[in-house]
N, CA and C atoms as a LAMMPS dump frame, in Angstrom:
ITEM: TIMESTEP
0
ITEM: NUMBER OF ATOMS
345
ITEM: BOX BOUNDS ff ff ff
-5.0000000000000000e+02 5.0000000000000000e+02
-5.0000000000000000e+02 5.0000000000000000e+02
-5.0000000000000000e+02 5.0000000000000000e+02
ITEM: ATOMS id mol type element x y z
1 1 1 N -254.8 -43.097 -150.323
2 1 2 C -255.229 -44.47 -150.249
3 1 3 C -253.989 -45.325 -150.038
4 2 1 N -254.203 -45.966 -149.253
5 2 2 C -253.096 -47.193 -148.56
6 2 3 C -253.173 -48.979 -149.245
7 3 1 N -252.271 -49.374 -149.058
8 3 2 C -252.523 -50.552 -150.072
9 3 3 C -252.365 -51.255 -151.336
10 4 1 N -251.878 -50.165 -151.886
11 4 2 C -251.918 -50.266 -153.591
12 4 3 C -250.292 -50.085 -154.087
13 5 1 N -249.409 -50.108 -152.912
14 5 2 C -247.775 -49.653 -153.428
15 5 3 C -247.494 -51.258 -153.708
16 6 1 N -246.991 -51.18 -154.691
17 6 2 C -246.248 -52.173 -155.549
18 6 3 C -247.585 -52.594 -156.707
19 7 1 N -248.345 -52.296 -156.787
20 7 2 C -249.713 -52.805 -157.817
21 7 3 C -249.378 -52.245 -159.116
22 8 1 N -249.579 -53.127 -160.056
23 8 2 C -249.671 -52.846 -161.63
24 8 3 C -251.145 -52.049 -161.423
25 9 1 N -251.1 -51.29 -162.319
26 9 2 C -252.227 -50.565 -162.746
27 9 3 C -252.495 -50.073 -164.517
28 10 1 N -253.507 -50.388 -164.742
29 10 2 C -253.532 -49.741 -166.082
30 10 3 C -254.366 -48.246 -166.244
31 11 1 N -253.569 -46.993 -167.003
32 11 2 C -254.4 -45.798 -166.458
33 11 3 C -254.851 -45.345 -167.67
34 12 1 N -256.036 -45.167 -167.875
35 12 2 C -257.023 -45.562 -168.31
36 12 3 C -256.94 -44.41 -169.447
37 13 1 N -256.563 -43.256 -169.192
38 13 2 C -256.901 -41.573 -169.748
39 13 3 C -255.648 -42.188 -170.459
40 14 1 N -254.482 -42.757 -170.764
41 14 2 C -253.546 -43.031 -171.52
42 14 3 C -253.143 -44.329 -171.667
43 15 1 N -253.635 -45.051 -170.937
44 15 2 C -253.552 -46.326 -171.717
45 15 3 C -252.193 -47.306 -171.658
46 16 1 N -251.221 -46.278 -170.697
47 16 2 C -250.258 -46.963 -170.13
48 16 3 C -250.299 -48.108 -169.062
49 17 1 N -249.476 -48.716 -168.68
50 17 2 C -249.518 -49.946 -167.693
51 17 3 C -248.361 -49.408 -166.702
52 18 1 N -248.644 -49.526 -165.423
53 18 2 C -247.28 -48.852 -164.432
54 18 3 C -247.623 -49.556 -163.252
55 19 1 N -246.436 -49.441 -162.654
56 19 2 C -246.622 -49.768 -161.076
57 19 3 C -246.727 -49.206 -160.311
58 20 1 N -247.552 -48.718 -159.217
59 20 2 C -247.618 -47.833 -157.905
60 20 3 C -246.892 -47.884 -157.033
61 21 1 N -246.132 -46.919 -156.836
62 21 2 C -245.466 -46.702 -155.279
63 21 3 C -246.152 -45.955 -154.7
64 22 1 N -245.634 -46.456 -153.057
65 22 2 C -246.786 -45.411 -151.665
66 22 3 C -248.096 -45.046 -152.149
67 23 1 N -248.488 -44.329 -151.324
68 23 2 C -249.957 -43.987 -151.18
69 23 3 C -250.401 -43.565 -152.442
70 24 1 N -251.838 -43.789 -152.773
71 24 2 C -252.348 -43.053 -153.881
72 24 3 C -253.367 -41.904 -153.439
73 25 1 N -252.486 -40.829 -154.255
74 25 2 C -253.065 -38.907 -153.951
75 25 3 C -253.664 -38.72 -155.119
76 26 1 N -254.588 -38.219 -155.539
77 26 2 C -255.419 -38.076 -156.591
78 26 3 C -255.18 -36.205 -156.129
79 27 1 N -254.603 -36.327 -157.075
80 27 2 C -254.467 -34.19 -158.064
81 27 3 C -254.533 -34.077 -159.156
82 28 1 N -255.524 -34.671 -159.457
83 28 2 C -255.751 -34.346 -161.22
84 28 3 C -256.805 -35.437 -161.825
85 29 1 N -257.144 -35.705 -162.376
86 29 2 C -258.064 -36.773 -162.863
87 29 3 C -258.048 -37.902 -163.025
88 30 1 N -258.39 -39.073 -162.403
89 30 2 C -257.906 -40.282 -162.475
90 30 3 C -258.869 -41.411 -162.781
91 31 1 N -258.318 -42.483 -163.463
92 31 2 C -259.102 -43.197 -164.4
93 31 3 C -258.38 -44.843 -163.728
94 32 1 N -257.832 -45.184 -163.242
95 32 2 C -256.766 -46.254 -162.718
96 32 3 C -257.77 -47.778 -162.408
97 33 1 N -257.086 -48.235 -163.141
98 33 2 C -257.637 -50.152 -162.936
99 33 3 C -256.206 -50.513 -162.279
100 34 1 N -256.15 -51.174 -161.196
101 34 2 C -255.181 -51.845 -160.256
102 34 3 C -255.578 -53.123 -160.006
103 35 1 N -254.365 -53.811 -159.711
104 35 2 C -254.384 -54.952 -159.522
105 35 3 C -253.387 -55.461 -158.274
106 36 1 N -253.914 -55.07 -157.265
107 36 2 C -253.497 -54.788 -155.992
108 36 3 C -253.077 -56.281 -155.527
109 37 1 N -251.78 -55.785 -154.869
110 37 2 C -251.203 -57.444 -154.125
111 37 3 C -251.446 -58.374 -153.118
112 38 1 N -252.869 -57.167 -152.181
113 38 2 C -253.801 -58.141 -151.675
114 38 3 C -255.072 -57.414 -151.673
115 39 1 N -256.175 -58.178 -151.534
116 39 2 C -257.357 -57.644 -151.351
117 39 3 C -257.711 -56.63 -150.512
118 40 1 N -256.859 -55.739 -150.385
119 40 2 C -257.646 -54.693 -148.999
120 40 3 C -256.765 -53.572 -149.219
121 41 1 N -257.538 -52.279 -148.885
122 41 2 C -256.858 -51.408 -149.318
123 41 3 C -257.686 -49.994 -148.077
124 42 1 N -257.493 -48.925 -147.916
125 42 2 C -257.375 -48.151 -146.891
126 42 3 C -257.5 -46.621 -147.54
127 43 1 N -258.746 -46.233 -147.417
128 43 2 C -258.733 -44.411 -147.618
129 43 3 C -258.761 -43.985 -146.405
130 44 1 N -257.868 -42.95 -146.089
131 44 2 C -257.637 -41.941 -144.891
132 44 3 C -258.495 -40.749 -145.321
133 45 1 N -259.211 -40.757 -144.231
134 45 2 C -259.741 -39.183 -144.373
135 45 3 C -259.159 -38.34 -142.896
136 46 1 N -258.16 -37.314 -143.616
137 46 2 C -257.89 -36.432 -142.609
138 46 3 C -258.949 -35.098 -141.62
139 47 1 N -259.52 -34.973 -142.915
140 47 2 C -260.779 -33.881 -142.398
141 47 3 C -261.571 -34.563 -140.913
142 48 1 N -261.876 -35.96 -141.256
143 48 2 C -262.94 -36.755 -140.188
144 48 3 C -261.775 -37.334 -139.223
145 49 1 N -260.785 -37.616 -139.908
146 49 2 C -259.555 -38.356 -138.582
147 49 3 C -260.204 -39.939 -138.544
148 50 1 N -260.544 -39.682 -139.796
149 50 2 C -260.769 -41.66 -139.568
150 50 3 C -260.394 -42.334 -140.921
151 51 1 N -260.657 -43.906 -140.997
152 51 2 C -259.715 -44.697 -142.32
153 51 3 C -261.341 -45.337 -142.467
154 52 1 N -261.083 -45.403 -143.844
155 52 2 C -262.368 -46.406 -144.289
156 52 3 C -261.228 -47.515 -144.921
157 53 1 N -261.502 -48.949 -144.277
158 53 2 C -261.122 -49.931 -144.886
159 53 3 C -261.818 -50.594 -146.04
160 54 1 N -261.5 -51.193 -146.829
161 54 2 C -261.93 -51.81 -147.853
162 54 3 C -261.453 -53.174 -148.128
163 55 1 N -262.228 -54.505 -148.378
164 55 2 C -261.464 -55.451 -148.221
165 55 3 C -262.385 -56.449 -149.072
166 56 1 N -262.182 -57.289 -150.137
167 56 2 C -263.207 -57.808 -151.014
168 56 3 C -262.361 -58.899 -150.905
169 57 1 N -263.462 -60.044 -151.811
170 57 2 C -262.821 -61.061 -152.305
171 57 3 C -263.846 -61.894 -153.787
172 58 1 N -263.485 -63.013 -154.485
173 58 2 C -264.213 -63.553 -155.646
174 58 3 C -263.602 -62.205 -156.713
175 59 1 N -262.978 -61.34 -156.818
176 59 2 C -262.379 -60.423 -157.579
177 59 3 C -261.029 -59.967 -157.45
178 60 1 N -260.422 -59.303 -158.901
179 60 2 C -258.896 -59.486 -158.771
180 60 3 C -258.831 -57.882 -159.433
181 61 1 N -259.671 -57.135 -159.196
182 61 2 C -259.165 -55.695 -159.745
183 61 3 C -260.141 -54.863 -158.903
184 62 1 N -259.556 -53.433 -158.951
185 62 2 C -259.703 -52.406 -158.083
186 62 3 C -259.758 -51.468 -158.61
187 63 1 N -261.06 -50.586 -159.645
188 63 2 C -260.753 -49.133 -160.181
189 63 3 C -261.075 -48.139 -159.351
190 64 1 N -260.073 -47.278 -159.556
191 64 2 C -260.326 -45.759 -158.77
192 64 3 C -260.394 -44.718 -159.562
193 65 1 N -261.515 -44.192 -159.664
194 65 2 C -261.783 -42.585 -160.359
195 65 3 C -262.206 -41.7 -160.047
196 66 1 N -261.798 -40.522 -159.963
197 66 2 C -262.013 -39.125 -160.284
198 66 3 C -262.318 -38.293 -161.138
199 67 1 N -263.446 -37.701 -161.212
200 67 2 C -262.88 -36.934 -163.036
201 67 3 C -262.545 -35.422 -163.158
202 68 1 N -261.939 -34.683 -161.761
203 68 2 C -261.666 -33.34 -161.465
204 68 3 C -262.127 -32.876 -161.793
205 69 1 N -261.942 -31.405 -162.279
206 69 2 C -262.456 -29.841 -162.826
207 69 3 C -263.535 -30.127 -163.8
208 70 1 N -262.383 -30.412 -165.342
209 70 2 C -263.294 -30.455 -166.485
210 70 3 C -264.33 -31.332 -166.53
211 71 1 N -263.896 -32.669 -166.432
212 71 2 C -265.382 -33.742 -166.521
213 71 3 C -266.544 -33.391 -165.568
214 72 1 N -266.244 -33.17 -164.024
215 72 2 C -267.014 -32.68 -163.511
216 72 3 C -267.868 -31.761 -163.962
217 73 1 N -267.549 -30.58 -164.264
218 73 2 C -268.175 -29.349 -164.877
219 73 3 C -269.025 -29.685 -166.278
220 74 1 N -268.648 -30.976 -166.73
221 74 2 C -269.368 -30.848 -167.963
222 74 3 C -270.41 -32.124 -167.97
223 75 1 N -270.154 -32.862 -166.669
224 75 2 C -271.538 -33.613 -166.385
225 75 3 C -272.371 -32.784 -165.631
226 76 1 N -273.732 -33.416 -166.221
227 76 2 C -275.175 -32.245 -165.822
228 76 3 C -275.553 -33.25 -164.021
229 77 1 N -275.173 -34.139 -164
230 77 2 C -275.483 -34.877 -162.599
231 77 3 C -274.547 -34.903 -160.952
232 78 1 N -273.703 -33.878 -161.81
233 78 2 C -272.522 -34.11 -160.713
234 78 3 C -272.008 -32.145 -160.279
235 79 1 N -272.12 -32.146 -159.244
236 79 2 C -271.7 -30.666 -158.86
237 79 3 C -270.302 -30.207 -159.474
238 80 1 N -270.137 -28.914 -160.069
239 80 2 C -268.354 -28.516 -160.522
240 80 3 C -267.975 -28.677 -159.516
241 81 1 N -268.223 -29.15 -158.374
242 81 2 C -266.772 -28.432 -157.17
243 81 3 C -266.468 -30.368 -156.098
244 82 1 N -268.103 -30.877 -157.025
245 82 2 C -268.023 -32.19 -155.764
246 82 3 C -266.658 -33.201 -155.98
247 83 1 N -265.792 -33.137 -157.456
248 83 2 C -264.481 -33.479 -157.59
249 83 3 C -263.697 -34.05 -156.195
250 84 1 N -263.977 -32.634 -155.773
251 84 2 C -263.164 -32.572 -154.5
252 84 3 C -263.458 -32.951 -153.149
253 85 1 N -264.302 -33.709 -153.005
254 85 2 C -264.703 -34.506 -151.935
255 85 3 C -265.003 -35.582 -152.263
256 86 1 N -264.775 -36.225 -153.584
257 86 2 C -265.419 -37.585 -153.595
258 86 3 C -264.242 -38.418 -153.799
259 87 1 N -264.551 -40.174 -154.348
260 87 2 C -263.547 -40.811 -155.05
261 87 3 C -263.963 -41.774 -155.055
262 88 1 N -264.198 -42.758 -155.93
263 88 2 C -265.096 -43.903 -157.087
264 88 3 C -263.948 -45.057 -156.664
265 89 1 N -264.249 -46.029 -155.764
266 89 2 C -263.821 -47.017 -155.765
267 89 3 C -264.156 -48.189 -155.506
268 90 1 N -264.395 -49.352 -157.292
269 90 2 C -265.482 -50.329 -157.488
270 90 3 C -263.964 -51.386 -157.352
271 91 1 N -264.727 -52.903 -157.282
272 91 2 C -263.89 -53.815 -156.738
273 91 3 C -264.857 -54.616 -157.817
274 92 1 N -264.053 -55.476 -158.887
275 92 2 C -264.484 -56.595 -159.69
276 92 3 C -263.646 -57.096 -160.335
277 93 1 N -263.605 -57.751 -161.548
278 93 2 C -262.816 -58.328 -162.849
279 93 3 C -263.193 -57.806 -163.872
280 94 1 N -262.974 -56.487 -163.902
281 94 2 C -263.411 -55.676 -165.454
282 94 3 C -262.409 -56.018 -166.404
283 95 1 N -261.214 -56.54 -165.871
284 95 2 C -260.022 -56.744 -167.411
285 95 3 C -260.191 -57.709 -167.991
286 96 1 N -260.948 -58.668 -167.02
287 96 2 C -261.099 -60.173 -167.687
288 96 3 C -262.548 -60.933 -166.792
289 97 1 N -263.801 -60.504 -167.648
290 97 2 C -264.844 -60.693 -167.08
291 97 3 C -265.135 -62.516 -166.919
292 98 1 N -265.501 -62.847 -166.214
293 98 2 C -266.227 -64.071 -165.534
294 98 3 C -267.244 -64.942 -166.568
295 99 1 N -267.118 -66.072 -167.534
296 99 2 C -267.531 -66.474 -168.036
297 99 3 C -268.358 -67.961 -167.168
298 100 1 N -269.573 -67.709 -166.889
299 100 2 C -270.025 -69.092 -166.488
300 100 3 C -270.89 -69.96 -167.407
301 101 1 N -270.519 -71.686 -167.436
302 101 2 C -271.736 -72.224 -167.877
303 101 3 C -273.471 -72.09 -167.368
304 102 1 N -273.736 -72.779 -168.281
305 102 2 C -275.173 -72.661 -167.439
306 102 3 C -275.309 -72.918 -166.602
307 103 1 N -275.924 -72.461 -165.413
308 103 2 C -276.43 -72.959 -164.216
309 103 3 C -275.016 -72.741 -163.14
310 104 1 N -274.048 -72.759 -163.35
311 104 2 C -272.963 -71.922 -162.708
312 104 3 C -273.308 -70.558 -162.052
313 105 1 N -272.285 -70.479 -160.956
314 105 2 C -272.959 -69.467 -159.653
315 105 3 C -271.253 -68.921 -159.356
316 106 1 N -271.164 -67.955 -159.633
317 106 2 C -269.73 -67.017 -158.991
318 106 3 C -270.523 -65.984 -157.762
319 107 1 N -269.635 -65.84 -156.928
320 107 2 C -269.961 -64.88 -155.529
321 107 3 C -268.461 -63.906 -155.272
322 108 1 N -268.533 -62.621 -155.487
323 108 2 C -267.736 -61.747 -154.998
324 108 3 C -268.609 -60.8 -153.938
325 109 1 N -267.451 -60.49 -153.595
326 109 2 C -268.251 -59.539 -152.045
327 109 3 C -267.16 -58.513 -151.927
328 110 1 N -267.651 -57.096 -151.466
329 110 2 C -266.74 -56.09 -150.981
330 110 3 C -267.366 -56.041 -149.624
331 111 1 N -266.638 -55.248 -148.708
332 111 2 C -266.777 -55.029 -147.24
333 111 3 C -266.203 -53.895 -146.721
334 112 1 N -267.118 -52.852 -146.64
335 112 2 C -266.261 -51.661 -145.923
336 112 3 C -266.639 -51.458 -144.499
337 113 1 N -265.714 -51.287 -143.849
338 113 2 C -265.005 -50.669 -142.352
339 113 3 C -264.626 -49.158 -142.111
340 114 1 N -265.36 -48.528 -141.354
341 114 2 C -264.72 -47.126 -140.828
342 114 3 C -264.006 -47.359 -138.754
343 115 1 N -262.573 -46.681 -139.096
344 115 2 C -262.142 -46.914 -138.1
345 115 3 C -261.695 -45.299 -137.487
């Protein structure tokens, strides 16, 4: 995934806070809330030879998860092996949710692109 070098992230399975350099490779299980330096961000798929863009706005965070081998294997809804072809990436304000008065109206939007 493209997009995310220089982003604070908080990772989630430990609870640390870090910054991302270059691309993000998922080999192992990943739990990551980012807070990416602009709204848009880029999965390459080499298998298909194409990029899915991603590009939101009305939101300021970006989680990406995986849950590899073990979690996989021990949810009853999810194949042991589908780990490895998938990857969970929601676009909102989960660190600091959106408080409106009454009758108040917030609008976020995501937008994906295959190129």
């Amino acid at each position: 995934m493209h997009g995310l070098d220089g982003a604070a992230f908080l990772d989630r399975l430990d609870g640390h806070v870090e910054t991302h350099t270059g691309p993000l490779v998922i080999r192992a299980e990943t739990d990551n809330l980012f807070s990416p330096p602009e709204p848009k961000v880029a999965l390459l798929d080499a298998g298909l030879k194409r990029a899915l863009a991603l590009t939101y706005g009305g939101t300021t965070k970006l989680m990406v998860w995986n849950p590899w081998v073990d979690k996989a294997r021990a949810m009853p809804d999810f194949g042991d092996d589908e780990y490895q072809w998938m990857v969970c990436v929601e676009t909102g304000n989960m660190a600091a949710p959106r408080v409106l008065p009454a009758g108040d109206e917030w609008y976020g939007e995501t937008t994906f692109s295959v190129s």
